[in-house]
DODO-763233 format. One record per residue (C-alpha): residue in one letter; x, y, z; residue number from 0. Coordinates in steps of 0.25 Angstrom, whole numbers, plus 5000, padded with zeros to 4 digits. Layout:
# residues N
<pt res="a" px="X" py="Y" pz="Z" n="NUM"/>
...
END
This chain:
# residues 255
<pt res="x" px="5000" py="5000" pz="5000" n="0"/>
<pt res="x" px="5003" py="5014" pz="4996" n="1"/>
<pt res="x" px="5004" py="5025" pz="5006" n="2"/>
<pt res="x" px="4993" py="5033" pz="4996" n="3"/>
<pt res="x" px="4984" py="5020" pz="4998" n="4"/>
<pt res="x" px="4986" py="5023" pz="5013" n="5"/>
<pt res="x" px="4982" py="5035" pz="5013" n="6"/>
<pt res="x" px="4970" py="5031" pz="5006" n="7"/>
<pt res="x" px="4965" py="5022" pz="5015" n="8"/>
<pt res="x" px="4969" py="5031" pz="5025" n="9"/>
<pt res="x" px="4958" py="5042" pz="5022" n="10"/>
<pt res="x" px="4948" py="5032" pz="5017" n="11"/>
<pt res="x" px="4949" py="5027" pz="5032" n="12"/>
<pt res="x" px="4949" py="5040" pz="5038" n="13"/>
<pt res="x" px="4937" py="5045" pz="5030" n="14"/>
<pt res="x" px="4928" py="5032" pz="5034" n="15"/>
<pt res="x" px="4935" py="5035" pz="5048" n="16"/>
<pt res="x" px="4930" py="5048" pz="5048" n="17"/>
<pt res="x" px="4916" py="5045" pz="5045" n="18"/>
<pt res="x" px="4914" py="5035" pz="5054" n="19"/>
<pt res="x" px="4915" py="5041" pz="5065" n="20"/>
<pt res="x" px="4911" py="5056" pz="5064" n="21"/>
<pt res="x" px="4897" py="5050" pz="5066" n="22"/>
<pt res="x" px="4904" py="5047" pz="5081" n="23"/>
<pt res="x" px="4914" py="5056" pz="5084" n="24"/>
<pt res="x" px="4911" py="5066" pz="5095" n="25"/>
<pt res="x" px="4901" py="5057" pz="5100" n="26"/>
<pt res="x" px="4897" py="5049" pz="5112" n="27"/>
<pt res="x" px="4896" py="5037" pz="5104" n="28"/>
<pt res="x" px="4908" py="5035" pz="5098" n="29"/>
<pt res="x" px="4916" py="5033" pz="5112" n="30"/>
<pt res="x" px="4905" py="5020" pz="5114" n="31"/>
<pt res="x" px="4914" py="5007" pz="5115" n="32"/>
<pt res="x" px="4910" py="4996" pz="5106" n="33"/>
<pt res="x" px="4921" py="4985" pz="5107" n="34"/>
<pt res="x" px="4934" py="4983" pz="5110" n="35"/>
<pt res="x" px="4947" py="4985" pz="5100" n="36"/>
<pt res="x" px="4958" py="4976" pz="5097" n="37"/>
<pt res="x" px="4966" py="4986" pz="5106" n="38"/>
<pt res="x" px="4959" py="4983" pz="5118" n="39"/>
<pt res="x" px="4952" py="4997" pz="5120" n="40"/>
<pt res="x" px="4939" py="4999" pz="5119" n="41"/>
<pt res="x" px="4933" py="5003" pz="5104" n="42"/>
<pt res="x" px="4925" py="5015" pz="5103" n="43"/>
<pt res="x" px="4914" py="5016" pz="5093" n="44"/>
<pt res="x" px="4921" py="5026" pz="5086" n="45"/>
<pt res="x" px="4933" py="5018" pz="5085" n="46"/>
<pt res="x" px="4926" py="5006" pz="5079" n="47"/>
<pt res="x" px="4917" py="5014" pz="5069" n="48"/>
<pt res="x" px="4932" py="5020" pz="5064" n="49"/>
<pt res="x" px="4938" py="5006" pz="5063" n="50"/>
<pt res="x" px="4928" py="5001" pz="5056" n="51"/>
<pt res="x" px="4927" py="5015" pz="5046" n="52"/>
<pt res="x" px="4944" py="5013" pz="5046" n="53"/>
<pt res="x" px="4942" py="4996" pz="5043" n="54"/>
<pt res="x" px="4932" py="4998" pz="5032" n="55"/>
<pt res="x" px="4941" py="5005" pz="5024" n="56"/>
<pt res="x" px="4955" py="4997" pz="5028" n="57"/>
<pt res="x" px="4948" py="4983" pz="5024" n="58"/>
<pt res="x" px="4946" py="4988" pz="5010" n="59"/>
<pt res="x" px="4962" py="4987" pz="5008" n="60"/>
<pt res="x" px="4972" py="4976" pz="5012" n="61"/>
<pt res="x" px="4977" py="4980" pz="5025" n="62"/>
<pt res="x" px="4980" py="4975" pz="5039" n="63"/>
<pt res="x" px="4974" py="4984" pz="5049" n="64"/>
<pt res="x" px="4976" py="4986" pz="5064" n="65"/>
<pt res="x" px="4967" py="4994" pz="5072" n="66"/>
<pt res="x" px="4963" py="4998" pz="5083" n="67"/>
<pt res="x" px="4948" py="4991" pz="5086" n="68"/>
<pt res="x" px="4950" py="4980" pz="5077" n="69"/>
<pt res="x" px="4963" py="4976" pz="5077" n="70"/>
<pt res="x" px="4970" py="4970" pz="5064" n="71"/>
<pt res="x" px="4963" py="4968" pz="5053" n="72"/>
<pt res="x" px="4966" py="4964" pz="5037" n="73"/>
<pt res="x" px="4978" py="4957" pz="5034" n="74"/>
<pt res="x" px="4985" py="4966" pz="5023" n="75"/>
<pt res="x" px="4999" py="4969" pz="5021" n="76"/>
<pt res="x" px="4998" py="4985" pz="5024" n="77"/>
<pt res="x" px="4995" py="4986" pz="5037" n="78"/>
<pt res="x" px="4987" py="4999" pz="5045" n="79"/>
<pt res="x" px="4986" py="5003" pz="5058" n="80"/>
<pt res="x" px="4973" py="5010" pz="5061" n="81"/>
<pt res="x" px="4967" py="5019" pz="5071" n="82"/>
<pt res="x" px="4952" py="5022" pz="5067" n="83"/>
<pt res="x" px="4951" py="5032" pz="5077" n="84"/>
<pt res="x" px="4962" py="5036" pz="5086" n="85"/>
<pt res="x" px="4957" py="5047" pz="5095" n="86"/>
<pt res="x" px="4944" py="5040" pz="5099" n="87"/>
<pt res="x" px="4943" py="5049" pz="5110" n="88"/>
<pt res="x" px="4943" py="5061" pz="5103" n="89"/>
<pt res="x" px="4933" py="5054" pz="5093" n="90"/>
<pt res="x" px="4922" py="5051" pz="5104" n="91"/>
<pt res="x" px="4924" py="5064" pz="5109" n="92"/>
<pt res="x" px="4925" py="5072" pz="5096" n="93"/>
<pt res="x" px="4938" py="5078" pz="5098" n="94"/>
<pt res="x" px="4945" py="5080" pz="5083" n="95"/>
<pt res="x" px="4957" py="5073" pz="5085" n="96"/>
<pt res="x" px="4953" py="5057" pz="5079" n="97"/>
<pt res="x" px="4961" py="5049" pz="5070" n="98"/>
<pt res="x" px="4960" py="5037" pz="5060" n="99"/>
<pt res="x" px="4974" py="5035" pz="5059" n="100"/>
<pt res="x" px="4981" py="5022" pz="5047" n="101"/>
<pt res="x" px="4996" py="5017" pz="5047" n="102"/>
<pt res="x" px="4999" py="5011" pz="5037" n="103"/>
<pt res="x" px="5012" py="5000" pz="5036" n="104"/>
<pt res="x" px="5016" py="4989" pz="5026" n="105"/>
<pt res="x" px="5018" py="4980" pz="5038" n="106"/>
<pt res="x" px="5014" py="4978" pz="5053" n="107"/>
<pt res="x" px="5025" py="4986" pz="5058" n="108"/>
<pt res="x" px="5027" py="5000" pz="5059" n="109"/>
<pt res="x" px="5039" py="5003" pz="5051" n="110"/>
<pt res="x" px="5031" py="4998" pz="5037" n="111"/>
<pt res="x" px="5020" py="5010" pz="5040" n="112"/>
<pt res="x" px="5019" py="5017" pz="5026" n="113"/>
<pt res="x" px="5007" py="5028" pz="5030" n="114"/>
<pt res="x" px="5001" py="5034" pz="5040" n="115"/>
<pt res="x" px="4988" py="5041" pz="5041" n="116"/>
<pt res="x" px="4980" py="5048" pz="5052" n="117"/>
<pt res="x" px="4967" py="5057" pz="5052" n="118"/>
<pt res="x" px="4962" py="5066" pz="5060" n="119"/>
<pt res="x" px="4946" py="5060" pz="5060" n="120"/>
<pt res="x" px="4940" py="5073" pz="5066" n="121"/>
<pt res="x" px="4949" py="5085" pz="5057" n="122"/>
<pt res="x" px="4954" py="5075" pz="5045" n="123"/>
<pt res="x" px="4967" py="5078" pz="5046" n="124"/>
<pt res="x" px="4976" py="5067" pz="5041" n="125"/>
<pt res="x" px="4991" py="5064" pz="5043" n="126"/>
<pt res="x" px="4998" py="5054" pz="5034" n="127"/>
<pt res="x" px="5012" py="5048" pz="5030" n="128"/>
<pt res="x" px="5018" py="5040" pz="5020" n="129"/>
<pt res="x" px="5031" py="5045" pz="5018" n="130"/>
<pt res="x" px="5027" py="5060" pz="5023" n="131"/>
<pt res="x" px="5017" py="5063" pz="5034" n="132"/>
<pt res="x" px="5004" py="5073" pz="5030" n="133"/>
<pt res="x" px="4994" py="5080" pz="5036" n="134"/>
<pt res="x" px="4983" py="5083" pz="5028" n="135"/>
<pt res="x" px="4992" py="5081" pz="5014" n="136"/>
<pt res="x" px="5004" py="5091" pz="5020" n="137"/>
<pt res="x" px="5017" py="5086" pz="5024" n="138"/>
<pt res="x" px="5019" py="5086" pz="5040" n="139"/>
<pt res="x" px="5032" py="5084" pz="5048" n="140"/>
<pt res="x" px="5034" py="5085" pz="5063" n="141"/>
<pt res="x" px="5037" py="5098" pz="5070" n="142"/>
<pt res="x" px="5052" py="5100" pz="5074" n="143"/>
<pt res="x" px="5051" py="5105" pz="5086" n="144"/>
<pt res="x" px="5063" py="5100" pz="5095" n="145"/>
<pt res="x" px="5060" py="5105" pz="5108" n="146"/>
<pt res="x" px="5052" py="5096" pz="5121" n="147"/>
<pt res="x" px="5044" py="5110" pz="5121" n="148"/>
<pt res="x" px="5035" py="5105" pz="5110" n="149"/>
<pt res="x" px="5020" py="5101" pz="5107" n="150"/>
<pt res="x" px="5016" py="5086" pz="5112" n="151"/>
<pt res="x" px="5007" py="5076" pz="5111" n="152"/>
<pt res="x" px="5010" py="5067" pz="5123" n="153"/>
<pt res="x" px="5001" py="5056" pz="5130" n="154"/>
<pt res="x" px="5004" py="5058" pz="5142" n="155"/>
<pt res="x" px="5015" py="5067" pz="5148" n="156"/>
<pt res="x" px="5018" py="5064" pz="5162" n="157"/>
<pt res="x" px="5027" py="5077" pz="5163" n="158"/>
<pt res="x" px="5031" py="5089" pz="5159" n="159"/>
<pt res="x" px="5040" py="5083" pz="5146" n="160"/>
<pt res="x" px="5041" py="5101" pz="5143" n="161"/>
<pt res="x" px="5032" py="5099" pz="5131" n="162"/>
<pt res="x" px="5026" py="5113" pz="5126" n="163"/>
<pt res="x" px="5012" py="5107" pz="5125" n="164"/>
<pt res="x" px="5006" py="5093" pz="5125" n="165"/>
<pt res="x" px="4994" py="5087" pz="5118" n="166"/>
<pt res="x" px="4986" py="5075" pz="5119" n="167"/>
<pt res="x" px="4975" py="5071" pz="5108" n="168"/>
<pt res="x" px="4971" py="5059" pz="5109" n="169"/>
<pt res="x" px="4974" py="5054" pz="5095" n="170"/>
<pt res="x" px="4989" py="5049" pz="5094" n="171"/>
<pt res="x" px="4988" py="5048" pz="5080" n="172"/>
<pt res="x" px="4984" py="5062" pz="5077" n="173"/>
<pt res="x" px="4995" py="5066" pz="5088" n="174"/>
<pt res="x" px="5005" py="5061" pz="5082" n="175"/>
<pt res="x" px="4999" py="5066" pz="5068" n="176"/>
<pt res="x" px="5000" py="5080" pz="5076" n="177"/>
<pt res="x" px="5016" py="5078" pz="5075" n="178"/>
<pt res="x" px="5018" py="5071" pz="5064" n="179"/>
<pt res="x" px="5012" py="5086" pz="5057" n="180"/>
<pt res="x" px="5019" py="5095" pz="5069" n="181"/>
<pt res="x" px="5007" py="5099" pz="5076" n="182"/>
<pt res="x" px="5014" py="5093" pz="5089" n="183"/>
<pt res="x" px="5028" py="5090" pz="5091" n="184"/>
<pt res="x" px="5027" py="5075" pz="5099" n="185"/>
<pt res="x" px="5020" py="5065" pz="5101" n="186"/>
<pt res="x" px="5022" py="5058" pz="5114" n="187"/>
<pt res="x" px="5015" py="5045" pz="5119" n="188"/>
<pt res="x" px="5024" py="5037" pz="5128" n="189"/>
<pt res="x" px="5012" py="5029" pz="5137" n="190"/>
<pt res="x" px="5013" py="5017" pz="5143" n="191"/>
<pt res="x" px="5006" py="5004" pz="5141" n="192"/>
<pt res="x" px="5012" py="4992" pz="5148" n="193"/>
<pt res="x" px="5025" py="4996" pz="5141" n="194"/>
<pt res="x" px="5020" py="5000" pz="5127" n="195"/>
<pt res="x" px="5014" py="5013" pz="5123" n="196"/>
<pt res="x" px="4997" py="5015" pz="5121" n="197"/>
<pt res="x" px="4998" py="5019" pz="5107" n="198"/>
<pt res="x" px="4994" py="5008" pz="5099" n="199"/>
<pt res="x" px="4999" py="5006" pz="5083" n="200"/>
<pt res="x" px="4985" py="5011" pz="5075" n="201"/>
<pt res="x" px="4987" py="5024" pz="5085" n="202"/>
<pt res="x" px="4999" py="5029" pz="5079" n="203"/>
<pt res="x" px="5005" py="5022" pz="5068" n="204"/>
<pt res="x" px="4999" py="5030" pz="5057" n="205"/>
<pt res="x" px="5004" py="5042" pz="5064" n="206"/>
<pt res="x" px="5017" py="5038" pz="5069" n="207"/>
<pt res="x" px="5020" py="5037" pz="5055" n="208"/>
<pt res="x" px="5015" py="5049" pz="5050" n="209"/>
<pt res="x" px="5024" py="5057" pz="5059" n="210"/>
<pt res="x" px="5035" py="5049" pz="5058" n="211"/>
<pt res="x" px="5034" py="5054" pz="5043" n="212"/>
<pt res="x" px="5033" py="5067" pz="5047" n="213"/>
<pt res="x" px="5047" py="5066" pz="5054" n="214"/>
<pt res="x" px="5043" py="5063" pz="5069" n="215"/>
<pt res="x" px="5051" py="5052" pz="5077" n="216"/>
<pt res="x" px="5041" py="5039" pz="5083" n="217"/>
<pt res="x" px="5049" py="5032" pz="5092" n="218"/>
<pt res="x" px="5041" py="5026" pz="5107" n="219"/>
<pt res="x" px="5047" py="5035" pz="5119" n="220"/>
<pt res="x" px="5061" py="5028" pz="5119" n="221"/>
<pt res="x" px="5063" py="5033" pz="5106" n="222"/>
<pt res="x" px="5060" py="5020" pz="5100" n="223"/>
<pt res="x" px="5055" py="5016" pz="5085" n="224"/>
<pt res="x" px="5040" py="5012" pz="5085" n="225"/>
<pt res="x" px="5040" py="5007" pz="5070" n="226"/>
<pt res="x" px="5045" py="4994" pz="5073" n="227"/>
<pt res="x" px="5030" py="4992" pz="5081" n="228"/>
<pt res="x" px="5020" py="4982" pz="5075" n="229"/>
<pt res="x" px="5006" py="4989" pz="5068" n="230"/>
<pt res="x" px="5000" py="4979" pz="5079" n="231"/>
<pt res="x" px="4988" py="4981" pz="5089" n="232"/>
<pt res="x" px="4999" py="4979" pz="5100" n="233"/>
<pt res="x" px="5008" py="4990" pz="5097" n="234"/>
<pt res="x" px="5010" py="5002" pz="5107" n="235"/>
<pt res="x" px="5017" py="5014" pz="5105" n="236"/>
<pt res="x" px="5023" py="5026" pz="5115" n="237"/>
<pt res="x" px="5027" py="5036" pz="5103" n="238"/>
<pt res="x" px="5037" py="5048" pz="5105" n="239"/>
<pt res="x" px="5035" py="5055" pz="5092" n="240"/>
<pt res="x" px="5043" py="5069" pz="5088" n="241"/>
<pt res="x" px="5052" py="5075" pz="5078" n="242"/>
<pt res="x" px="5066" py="5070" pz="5080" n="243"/>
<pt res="x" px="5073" py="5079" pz="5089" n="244"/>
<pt res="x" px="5059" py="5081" pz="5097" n="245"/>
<pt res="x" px="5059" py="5067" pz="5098" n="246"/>
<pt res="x" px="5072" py="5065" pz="5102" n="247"/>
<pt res="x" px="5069" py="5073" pz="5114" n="248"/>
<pt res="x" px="5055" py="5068" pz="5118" n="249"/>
<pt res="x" px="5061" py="5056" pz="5121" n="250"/>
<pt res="x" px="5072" py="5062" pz="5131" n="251"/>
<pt res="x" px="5061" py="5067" pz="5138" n="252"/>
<pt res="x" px="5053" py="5055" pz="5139" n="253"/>
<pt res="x" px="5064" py="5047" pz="5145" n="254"/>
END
């Protein structure tokens, strides 16, 4: 597969996404569980009308998919982590800061990704990466700001690291869409859970990508390589993610 086919798919999903659930969104309804997911967390009705919207349009091409509600499905070569909607929250609450976000990799790792694609459901802003990172069909690069005095996303300080300001969202992979186009410096997401980190692959794969092709460095908070990680309902993350020099320093700190 071809990124432009990616790409495709992408905002064929997105669109079916986004119709599905505008009846919901901002609604009391939307938040009513209705299952249980192949993560172990409860499944919202929003989040099973957007899979379901998302798989429609995936099983019409020969893909693996893994997601959050319904685990892996197909058994294609090109393989696609997929979050339907990250920032469910927001989306029962309707705050405008949802996503359907779609990584796309040749294999089950990583290091094969080949496209990257996130949308913002609410605004339809989109980021994407082949080769280069966009937003909204313009080239985007991370900021190059050098100094700990800088704008972050973090979950959740502990102390006063000397950041200039720090913001949470509630979507990760729109945060990290946020530096992948310079909007915020870093993101930061370093929590525990049982030894790994919370973020799961469908979270951030997509995103990770983009803004590693907009110059940023991902590496976990010992300044570790996440690409070798399996595109697997098991994977966990703890992300430090920055320009080179910022990065560089953000990991001094977190010691």
């Amino acid at each position: 597969m071809k990124p432009e086919e990616a790409l495709e798919i992408s905002r064929h999903v997105a669109e079916e996404v986004r119709r599905a659930v505008e009846p919901l969104a901002g609604r009391r309804a939307a938040a009513k569980e209705v299952g249980m997911g192949k993560d172990g967390t409860p499944t919202k009705l929003i989040d099973k009308v957007a899979e379901d919207a998302a798989i429609r349009v995936l099983t019409e091409y020969n893909l693996t998919v893994v997601s959050e509600e319904a685990g892996v499905t197909g058994k294609g070569d090109t393989v696609v982590a997929l979050d339907p909607i990250d920032g469910t929250f927001n989306a029962t609450r309707g705050v405008p800061i949802y996503s359907v976000a779609l990584c796309f990799s040749s294999s089950q790792r990583l290091e094969d990704v080949f496209f990257g694609y996130v949308t913002n459901l609410a605004t339809g802003d989109e980021w994407y990466a082949d080769e280069v990172a966009y937003k909204n069909g313009e080239q985007i690069e991370v900021s190059k700001r050098e100094s700990i005095n800088c704008n972050a996303i973090m979950y959740y300080p502990t102390r006063d690291y000397g950041f200039r300001r720090v913001r949470i969202f509630g979507s990760a992979a729109l945060e990290i869409c946020f530096v992948a186009d310079g909007s915020f410096d870093c993101f930061i997401d370093i929590r525990n859970n049982g030894g790994k980190g919370l973020l799961r692959v469908y979270d951030v794969a997509a995103s990770i990508y983009i803004a590693s092709k907009a110059g940023a460095v991902v590496s976990d908070h010992e300044g570790r390589e996440i690409w070798q990680k399996r595109i697997s309902m098991d994977e966990r993350f703890k992300l430090v993610i920055a320009n080179q020099k910022l990065h560089n320093r953000l990991l001094e700190i977190l010691k």
